[in-house]
PDB file of N, CA, C and O in Angstrom:
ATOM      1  N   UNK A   1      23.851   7.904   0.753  1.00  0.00           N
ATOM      2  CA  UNK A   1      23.540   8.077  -0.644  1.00  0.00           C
ATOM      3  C   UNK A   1      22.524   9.219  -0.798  1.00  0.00           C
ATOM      4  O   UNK A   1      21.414   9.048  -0.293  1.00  0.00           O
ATOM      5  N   UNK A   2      22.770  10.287  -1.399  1.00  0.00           N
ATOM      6  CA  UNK A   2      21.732  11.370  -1.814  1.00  0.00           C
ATOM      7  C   UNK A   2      21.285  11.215  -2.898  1.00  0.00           C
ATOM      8  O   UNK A   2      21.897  10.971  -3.937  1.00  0.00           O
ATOM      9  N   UNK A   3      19.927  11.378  -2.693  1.00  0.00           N
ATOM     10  CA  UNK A   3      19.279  10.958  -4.427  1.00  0.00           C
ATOM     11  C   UNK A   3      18.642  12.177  -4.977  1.00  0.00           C
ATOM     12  O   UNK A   3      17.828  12.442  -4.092  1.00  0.00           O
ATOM     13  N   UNK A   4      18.546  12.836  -5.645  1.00  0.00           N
ATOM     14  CA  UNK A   4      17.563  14.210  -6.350  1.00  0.00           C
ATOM     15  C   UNK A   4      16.546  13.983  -6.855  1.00  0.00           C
ATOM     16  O   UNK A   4      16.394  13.346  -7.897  1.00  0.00           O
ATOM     17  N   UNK A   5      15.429  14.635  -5.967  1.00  0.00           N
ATOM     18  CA  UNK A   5      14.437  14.557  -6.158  1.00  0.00           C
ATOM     19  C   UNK A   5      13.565  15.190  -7.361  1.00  0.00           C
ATOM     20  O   UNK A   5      13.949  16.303  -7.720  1.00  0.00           O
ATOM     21  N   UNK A   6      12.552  14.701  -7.977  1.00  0.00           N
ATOM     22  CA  UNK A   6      12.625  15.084  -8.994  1.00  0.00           C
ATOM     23  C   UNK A   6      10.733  15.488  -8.690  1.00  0.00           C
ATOM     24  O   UNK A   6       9.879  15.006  -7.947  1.00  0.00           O
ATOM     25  N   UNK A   7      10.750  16.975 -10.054  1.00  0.00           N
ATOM     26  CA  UNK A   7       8.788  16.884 -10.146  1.00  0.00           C
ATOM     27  C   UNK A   7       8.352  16.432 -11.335  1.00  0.00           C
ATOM     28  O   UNK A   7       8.840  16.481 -12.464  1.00  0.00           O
ATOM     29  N   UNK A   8       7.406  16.004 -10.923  1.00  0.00           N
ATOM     30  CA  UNK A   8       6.667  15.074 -11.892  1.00  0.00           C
ATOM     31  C   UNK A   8       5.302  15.849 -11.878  1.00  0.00           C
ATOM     32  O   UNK A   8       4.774  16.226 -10.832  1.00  0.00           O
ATOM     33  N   UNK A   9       4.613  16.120 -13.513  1.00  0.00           N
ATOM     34  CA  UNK A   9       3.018  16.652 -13.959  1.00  0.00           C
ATOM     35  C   UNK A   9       2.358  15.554 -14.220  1.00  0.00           C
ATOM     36  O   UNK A   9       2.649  14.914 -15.230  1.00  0.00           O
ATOM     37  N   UNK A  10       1.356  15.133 -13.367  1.00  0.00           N
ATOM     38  CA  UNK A  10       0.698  13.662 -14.021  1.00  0.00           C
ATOM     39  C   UNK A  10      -0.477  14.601 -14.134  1.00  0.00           C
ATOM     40  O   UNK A  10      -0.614  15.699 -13.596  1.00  0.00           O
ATOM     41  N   UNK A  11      -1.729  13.618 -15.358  1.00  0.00           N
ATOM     42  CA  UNK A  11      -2.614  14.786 -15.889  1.00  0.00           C
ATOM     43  C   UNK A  11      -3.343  12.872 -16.108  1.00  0.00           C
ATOM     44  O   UNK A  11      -2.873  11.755 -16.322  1.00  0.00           O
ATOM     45  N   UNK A  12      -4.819  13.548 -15.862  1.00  0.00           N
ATOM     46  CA  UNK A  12      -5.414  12.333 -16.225  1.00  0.00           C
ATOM     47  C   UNK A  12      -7.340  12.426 -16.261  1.00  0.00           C
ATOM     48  O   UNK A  12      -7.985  13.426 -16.576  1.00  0.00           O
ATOM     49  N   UNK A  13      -7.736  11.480 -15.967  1.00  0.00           N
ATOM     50  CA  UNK A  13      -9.243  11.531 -15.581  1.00  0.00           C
ATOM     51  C   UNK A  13      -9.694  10.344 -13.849  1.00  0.00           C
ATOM     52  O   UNK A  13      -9.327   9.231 -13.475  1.00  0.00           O
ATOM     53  N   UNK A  14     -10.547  11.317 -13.331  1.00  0.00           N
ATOM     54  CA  UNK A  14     -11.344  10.527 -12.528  1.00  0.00           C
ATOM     55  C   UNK A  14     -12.736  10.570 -12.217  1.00  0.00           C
ATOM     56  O   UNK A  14     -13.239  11.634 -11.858  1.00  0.00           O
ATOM     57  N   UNK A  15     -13.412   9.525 -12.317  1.00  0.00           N
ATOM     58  CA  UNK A  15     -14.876   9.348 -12.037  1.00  0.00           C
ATOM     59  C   UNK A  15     -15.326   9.840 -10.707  1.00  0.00           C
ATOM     60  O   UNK A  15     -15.165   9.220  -9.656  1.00  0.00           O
ATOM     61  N   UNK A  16     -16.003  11.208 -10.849  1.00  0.00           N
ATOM     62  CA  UNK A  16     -17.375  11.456  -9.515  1.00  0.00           C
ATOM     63  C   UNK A  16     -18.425  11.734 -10.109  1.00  0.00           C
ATOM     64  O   UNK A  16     -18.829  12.615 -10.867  1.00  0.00           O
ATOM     65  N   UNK A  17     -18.927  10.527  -9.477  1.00  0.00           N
ATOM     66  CA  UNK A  17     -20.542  10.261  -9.916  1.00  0.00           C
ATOM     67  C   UNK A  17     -20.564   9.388 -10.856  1.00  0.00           C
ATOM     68  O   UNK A  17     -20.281   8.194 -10.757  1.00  0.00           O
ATOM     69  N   UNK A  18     -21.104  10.321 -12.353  1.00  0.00           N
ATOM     70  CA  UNK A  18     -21.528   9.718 -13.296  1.00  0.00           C
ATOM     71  C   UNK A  18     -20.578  10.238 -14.452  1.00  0.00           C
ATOM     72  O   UNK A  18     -20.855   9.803 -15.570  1.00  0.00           O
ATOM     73  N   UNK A  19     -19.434  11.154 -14.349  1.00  0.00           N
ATOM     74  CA  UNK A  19     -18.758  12.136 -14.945  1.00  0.00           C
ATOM     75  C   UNK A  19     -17.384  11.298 -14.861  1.00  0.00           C
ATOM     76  O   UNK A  19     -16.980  10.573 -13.951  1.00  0.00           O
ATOM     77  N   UNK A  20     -16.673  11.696 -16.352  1.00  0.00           N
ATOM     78  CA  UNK A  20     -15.218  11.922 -15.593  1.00  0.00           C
ATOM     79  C   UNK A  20     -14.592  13.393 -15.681  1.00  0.00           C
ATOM     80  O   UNK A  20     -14.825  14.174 -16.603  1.00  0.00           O
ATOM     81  N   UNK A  21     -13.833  13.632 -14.680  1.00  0.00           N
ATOM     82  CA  UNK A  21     -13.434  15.054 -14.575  1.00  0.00           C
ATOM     83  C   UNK A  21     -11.868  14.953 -14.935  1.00  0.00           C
ATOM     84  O   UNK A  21     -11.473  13.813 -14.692  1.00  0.00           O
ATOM     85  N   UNK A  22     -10.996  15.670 -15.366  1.00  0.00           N
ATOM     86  CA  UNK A  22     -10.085  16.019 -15.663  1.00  0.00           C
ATOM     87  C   UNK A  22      -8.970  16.601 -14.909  1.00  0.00           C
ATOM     88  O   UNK A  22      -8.994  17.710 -14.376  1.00  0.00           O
ATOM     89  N   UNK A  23      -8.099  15.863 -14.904  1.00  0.00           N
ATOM     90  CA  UNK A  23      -7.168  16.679 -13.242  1.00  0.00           C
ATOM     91  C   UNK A  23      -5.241  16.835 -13.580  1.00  0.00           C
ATOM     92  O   UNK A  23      -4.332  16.208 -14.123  1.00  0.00           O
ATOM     93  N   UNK A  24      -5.410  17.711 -13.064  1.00  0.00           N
ATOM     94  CA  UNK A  24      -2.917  18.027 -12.743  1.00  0.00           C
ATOM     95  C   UNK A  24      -3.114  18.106 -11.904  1.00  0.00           C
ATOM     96  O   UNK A  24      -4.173  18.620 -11.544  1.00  0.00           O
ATOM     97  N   UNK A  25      -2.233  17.655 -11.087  1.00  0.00           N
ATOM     98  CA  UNK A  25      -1.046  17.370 -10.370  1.00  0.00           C
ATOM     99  C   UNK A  25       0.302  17.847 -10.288  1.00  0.00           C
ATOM    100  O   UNK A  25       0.750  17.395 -11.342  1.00  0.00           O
ATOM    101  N   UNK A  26       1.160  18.401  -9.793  1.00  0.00           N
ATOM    102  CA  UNK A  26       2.352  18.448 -10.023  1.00  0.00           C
ATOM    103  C   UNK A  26       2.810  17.938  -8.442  1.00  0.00           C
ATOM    104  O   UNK A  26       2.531  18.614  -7.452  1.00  0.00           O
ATOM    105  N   UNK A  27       3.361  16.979  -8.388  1.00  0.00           N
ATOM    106  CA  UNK A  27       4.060  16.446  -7.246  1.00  0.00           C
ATOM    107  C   UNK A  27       5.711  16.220  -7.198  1.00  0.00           C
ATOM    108  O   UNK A  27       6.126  16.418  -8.339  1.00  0.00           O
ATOM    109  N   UNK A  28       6.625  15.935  -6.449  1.00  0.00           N
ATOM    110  CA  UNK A  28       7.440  15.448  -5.993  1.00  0.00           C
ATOM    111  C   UNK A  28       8.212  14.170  -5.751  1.00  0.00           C
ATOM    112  O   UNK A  28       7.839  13.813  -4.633  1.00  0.00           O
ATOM    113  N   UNK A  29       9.141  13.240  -6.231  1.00  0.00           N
ATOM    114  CA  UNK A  29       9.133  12.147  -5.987  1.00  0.00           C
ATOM    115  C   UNK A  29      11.060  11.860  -6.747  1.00  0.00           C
ATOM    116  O   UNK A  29      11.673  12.480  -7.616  1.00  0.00           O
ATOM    117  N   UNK A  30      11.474  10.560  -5.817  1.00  0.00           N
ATOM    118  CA  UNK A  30      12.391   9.763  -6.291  1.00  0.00           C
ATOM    119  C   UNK A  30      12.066   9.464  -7.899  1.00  0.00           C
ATOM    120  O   UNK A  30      12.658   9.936  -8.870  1.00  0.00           O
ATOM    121  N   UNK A  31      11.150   8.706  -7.886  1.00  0.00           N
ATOM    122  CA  UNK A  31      10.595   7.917  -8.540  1.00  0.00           C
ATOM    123  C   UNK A  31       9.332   7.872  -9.519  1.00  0.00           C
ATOM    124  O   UNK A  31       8.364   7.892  -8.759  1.00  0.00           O
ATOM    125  N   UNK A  32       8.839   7.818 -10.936  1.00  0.00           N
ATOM    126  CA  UNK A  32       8.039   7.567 -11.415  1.00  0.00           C
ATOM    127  C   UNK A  32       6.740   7.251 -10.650  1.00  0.00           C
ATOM    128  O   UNK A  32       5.642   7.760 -10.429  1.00  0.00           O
ATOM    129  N   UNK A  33       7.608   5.886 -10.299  1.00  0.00           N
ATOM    130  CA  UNK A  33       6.637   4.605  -9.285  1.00  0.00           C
ATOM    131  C   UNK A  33       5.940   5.750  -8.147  1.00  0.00           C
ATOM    132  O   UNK A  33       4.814   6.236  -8.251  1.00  0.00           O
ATOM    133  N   UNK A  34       6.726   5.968  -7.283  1.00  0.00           N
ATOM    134  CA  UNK A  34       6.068   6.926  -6.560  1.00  0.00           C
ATOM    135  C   UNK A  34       5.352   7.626  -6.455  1.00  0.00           C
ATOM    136  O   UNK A  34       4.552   7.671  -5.520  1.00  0.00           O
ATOM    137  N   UNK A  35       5.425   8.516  -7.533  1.00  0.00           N
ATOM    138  CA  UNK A  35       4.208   9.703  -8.003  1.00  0.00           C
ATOM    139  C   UNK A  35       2.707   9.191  -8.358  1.00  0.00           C
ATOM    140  O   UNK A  35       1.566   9.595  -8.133  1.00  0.00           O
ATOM    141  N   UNK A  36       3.285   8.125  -9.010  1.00  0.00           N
ATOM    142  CA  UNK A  36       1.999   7.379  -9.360  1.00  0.00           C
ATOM    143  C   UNK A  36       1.459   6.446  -8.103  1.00  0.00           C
ATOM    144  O   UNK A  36       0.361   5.946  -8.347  1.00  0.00           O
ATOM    145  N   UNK A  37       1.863   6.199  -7.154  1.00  0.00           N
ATOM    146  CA  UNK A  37       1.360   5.478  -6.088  1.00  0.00           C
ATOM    147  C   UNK A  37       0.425   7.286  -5.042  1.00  0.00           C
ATOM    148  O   UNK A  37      -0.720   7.379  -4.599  1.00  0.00           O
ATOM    149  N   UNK A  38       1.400   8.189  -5.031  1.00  0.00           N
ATOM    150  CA  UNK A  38       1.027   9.283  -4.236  1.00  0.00           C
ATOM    151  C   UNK A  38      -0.357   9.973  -5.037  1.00  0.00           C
ATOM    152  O   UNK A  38      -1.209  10.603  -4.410  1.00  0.00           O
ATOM    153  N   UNK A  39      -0.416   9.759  -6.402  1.00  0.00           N
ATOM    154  CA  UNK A  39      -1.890  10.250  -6.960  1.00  0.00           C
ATOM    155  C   UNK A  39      -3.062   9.039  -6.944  1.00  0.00           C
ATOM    156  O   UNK A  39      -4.242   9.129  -7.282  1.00  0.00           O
ATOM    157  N   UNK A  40      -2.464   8.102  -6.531  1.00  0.00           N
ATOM    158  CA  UNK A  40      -3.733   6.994  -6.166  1.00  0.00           C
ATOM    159  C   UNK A  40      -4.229   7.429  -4.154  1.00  0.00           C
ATOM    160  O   UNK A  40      -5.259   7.516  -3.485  1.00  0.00           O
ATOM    161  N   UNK A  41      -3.211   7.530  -4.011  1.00  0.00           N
ATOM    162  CA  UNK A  41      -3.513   7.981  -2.267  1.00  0.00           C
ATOM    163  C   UNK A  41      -4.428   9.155  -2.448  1.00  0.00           C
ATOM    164  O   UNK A  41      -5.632   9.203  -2.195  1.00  0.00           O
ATOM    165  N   UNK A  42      -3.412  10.380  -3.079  1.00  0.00           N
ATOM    166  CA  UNK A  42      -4.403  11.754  -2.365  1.00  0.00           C
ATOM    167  C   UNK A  42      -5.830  11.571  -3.258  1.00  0.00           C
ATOM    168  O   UNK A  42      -6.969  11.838  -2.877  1.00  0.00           O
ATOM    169  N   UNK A  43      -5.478  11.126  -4.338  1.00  0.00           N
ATOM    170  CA  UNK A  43      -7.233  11.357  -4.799  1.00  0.00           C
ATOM    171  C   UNK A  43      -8.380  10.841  -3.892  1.00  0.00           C
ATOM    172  O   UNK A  43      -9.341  11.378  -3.340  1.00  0.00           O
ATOM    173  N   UNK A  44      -7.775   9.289  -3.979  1.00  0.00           N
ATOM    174  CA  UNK A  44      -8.485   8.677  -3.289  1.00  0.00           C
ATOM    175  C   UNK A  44      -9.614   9.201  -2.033  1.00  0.00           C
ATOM    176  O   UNK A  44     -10.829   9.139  -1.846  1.00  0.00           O
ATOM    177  N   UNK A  45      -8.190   9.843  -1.191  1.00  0.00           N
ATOM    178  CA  UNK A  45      -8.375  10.433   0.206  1.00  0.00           C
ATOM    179  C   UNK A  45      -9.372  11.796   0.295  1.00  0.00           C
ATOM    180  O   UNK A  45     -10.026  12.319   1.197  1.00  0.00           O
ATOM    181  N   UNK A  46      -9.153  12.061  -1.014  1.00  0.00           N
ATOM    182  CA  UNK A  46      -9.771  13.879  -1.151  1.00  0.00           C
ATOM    183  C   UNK A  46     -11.308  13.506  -1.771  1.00  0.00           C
ATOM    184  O   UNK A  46     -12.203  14.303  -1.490  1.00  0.00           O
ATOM    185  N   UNK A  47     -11.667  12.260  -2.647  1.00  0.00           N
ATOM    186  CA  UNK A  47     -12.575  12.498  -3.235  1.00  0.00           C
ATOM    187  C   UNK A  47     -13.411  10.576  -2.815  1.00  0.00           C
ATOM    188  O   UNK A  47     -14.469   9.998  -3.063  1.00  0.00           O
ATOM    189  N   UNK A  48     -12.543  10.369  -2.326  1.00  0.00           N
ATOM    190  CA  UNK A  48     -13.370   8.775  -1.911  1.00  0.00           C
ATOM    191  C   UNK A  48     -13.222   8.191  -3.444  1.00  0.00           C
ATOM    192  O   UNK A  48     -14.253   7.962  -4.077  1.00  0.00           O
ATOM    193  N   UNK A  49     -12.024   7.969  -3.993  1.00  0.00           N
ATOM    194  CA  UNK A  49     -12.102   7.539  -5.806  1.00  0.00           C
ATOM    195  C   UNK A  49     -11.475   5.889  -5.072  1.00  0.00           C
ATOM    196  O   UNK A  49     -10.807   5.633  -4.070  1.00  0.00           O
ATOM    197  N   UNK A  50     -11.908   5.295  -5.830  1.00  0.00           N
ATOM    198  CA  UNK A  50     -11.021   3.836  -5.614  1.00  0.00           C
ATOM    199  C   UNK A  50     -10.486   4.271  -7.121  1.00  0.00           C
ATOM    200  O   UNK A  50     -10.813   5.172  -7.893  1.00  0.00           O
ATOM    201  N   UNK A  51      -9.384   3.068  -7.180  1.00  0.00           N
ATOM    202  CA  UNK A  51      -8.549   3.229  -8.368  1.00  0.00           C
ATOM    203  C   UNK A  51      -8.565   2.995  -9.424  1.00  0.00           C
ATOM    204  O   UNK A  51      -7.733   3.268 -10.289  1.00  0.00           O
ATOM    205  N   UNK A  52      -9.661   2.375  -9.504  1.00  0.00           N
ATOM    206  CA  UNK A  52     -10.548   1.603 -10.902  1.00  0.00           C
ATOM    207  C   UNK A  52     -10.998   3.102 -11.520  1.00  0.00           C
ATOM    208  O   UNK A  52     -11.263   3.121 -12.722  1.00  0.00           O
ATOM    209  N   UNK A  53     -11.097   4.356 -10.765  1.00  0.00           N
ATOM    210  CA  UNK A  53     -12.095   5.179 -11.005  1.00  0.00           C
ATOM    211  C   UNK A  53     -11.022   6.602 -11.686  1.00  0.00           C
ATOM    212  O   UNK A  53     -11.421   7.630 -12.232  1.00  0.00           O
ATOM    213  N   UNK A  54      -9.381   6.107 -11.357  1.00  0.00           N
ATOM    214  CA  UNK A  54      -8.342   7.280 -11.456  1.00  0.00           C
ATOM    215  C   UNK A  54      -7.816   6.627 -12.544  1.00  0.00           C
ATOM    216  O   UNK A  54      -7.636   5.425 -12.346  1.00  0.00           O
ATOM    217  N   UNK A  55      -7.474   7.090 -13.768  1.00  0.00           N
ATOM    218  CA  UNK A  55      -7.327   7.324 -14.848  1.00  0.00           C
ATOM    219  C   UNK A  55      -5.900   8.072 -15.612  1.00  0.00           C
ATOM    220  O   UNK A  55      -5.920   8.936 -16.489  1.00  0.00           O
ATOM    221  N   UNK A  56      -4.630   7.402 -14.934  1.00  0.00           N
ATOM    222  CA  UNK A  56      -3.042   8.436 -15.512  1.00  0.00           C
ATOM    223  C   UNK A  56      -3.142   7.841 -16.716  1.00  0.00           C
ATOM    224  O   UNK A  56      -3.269   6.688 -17.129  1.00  0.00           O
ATOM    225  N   UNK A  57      -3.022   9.284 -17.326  1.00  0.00           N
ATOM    226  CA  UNK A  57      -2.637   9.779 -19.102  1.00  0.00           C
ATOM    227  C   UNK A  57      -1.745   9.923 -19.128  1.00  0.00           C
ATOM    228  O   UNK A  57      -1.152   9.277 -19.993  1.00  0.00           O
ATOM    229  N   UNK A  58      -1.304  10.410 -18.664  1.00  0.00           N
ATOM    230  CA  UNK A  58       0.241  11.257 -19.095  1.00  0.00           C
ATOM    231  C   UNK A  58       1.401  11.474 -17.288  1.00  0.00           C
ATOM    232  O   UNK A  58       1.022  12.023 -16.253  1.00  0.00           O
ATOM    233  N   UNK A  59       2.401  10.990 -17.484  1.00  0.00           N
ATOM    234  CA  UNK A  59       3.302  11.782 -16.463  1.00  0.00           C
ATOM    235  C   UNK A  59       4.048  12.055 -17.134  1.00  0.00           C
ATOM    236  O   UNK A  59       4.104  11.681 -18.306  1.00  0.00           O
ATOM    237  N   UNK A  60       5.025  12.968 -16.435  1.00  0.00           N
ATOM    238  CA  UNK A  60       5.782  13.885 -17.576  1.00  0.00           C
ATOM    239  C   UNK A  60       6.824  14.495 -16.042  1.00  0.00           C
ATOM    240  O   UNK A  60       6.444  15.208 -15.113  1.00  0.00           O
ATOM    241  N   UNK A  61       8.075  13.929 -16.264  1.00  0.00           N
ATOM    242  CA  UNK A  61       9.261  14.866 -15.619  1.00  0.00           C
ATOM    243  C   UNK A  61       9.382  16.507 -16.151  1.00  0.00           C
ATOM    244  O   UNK A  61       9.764  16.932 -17.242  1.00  0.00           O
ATOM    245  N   UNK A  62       8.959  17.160 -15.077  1.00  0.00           N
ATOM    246  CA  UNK A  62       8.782  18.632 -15.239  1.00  0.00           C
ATOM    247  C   UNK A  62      10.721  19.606 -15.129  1.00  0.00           C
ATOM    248  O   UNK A  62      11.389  19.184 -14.185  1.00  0.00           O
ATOM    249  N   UNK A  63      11.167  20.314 -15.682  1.00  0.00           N
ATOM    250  CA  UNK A  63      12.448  21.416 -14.829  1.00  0.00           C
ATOM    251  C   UNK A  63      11.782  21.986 -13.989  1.00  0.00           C
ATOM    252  O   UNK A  63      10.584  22.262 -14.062  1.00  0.00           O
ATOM    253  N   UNK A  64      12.674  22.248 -12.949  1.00  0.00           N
ATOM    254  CA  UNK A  64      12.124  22.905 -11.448  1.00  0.00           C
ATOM    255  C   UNK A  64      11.241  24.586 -12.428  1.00  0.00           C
ATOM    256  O   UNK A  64      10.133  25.032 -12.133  1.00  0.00           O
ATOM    257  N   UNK A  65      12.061  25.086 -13.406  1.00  0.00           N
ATOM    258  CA  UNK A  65      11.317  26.600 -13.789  1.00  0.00           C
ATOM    259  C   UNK A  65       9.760  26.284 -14.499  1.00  0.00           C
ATOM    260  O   UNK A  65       8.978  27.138 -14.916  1.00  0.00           O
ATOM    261  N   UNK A  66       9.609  25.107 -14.498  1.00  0.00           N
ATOM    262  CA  UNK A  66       8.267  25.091 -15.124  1.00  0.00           C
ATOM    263  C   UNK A  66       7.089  24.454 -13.995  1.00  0.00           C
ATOM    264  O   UNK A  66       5.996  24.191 -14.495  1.00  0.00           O
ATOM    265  N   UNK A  67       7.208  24.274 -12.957  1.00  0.00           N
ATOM    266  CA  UNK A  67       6.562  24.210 -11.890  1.00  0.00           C
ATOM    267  C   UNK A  67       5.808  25.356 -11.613  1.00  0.00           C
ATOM    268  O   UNK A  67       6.258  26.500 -11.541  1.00  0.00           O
ATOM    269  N   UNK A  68       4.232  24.886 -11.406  1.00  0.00           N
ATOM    270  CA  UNK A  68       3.323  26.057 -11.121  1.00  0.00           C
ATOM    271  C   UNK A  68       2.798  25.933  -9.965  1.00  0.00           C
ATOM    272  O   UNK A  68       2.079  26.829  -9.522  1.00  0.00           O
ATOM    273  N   UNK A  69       2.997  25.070  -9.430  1.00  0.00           N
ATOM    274  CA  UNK A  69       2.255  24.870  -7.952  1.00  0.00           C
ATOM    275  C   UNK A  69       3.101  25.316  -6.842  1.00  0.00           C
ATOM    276  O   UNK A  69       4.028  24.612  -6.441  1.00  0.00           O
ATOM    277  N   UNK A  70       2.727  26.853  -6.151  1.00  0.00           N
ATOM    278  CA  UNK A  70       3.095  27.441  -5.036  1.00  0.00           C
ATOM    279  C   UNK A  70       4.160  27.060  -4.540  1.00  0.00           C
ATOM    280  O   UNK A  70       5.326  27.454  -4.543  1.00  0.00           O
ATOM    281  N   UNK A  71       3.206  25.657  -3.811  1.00  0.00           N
ATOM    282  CA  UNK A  71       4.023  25.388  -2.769  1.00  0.00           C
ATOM    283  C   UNK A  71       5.135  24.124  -3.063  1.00  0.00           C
ATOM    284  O   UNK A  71       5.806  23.725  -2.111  1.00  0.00           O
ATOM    285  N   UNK A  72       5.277  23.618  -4.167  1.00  0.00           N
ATOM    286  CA  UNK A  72       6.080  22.761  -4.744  1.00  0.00           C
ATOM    287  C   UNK A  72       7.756  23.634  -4.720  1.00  0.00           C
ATOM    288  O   UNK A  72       8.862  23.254  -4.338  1.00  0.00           O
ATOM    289  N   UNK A  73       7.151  25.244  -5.465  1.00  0.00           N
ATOM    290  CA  UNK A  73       8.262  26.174  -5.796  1.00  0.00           C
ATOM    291  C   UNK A  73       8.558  26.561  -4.582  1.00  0.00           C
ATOM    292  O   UNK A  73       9.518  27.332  -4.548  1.00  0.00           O
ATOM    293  N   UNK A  74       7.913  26.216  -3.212  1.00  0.00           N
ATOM    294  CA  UNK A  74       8.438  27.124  -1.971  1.00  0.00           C
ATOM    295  C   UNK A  74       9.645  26.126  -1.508  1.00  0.00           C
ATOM    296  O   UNK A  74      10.692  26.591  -1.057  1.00  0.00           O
ATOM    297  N   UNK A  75       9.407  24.577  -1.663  1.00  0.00           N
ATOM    298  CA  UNK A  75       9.568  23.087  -1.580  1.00  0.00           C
ATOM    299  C   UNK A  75      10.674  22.918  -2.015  1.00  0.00           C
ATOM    300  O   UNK A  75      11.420  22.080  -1.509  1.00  0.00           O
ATOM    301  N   UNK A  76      11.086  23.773  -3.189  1.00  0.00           N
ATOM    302  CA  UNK A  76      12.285  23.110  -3.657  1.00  0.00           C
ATOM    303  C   UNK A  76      13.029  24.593  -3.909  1.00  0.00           C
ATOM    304  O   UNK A  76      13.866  24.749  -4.798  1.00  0.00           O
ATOM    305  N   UNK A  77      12.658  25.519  -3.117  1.00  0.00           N
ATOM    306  CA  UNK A  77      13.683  26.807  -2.947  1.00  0.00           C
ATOM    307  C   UNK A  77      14.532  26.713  -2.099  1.00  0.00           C
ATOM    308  O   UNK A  77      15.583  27.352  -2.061  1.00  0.00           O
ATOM    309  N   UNK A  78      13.891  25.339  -0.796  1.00  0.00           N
ATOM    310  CA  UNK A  78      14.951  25.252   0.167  1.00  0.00           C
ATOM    311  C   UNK A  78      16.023  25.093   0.122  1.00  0.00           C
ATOM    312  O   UNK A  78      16.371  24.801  -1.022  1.00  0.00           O
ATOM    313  N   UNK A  79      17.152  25.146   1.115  1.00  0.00           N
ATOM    314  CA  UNK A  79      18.366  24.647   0.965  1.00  0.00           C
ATOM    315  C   UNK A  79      18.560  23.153   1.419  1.00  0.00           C
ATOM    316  O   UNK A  79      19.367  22.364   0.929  1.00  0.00           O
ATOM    317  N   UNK A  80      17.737  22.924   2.372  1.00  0.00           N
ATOM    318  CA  UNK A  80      18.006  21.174   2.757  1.00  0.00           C
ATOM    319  C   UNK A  80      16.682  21.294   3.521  1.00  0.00           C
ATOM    320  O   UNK A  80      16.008  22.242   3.924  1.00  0.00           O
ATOM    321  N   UNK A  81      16.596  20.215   3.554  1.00  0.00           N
ATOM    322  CA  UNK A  81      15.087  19.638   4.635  1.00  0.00           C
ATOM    323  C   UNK A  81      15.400  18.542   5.553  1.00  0.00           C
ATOM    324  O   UNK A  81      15.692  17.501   4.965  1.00  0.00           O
ATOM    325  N   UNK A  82      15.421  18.484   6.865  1.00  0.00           N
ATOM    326  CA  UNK A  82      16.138  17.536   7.777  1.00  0.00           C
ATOM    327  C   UNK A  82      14.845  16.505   8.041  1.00  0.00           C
ATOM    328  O   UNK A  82      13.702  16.953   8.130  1.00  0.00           O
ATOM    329  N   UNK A  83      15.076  15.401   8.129  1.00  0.00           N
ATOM    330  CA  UNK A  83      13.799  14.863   8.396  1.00  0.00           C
ATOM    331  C   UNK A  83      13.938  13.978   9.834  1.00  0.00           C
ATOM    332  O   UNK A  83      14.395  12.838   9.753  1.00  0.00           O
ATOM    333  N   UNK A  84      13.617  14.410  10.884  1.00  0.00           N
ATOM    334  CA  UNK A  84      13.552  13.302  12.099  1.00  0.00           C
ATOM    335  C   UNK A  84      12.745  12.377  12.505  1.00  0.00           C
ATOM    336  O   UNK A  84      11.602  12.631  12.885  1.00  0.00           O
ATOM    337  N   UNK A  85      13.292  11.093  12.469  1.00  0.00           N
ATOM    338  CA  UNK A  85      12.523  10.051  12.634  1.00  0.00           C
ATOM    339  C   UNK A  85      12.551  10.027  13.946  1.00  0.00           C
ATOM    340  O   UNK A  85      13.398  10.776  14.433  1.00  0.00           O
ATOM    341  N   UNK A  86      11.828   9.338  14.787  1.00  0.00           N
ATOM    342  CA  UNK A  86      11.059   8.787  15.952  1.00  0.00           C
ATOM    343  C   UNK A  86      11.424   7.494  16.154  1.00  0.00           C
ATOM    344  O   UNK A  86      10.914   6.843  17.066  1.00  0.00           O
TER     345      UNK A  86
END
């Protein structure tokens, strides 16, 4: 079964410190669910946020021509991506 992957702009707020700061995203995903599980990980990971502290406003299914992030557009110029499991 091949599924098409889709990008997703999630836009939101997260608490460092005493602030909330304002953040995009443009990621990759099957799934809604997904995207929103993958912006609880990397924040987390990048800024020490627990999830009480990350804040989605908005996701929003992006067209591949409105993608601004580099390497998303390098990501989905490919022709296939093989993935080997172990």
């Amino acid at each position: 079964m091949i599924m098409e992957v889709k990008v997703f702009r999630v836009s939101g707020l997260m608490r460092i410190g005493n602030e909330w700061q304002k953040f995009t995203l443009e990621l990759t995903g099957l799934k809604k669910e997904h995207v929103i599980e993958e912006v609880y990980s990397l924040l987390g990971s990048r800024h020490k946020l627990k999830r009480a502290h990350i804040k989605i406003q908005e996701i929003k299914e992006i067209p591949y021509d409105e993608v601004e992030d580099p390497r998303i557009r390098k990501l989905l110029s490919l022709d296939k991506i093989i993935l080997i499991s172990r």
